[in-house]
C-alpha positions in Angstrom: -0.5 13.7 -26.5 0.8 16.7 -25.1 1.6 17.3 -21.7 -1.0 19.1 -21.1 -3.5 16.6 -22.4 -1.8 14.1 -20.3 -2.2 16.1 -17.1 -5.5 16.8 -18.3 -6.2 13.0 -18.5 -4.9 11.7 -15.4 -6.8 14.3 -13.3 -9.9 13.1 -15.4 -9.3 9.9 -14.4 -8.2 10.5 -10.8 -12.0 12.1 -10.2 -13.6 9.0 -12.2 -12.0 6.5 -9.8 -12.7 8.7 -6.6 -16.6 8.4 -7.5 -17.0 5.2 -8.9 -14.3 3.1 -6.7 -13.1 5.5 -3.1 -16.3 6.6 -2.1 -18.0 3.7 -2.7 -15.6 1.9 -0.7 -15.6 4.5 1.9 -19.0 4.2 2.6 -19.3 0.6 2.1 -16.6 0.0 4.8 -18.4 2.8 7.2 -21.3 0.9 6.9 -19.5 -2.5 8.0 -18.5 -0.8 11.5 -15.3 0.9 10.4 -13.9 4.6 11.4 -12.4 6.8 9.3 -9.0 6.6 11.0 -9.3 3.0 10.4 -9.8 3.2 6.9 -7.2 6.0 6.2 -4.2 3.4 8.2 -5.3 0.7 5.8 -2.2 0.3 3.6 -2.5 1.7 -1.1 -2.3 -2.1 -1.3 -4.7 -3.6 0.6 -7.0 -0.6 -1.3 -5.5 -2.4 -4.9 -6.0 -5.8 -3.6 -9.4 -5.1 -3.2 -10.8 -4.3 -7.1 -8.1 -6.6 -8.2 -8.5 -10.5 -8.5 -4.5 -10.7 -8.6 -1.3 -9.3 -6.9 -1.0 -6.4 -8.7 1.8 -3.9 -7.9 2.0 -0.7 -8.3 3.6 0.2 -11.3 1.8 -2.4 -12.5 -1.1 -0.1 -12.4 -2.6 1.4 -15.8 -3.7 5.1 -15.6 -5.5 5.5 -19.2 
């Protein structure tokens, strides 16, 4: 791949997981009685920990 296909891929990918995984969450959590500020001081891990069954660290992480 180029790098310009790579880019191209990860922002691909970046608006995939903001539909199908953030704003679900987002909403989900809003619904359970959380804030916004709430959610954005949550910690990226607790966010992983939450569509993973493991520990999973973050360059752990596969992108595509």
């Amino acid at each position: 791949m180029t790098p310009e296909e790579v880019k191209a891929s990860l922002v691909r990918k970046a608006k995939e997981t903001k539909e199908k995984v953030i704003k679900p969450l987002y909403k989900q959590l809003l619904k359970n009685g959380w804030t916004l500020g709430q959610i954005d001081e949550m910690d990226i891990h607790f966010y992983l920990e939450l569509h993973q069954p493991e520990k999973t660290y973050i360059d752990q992480l596969k992108l595509f």
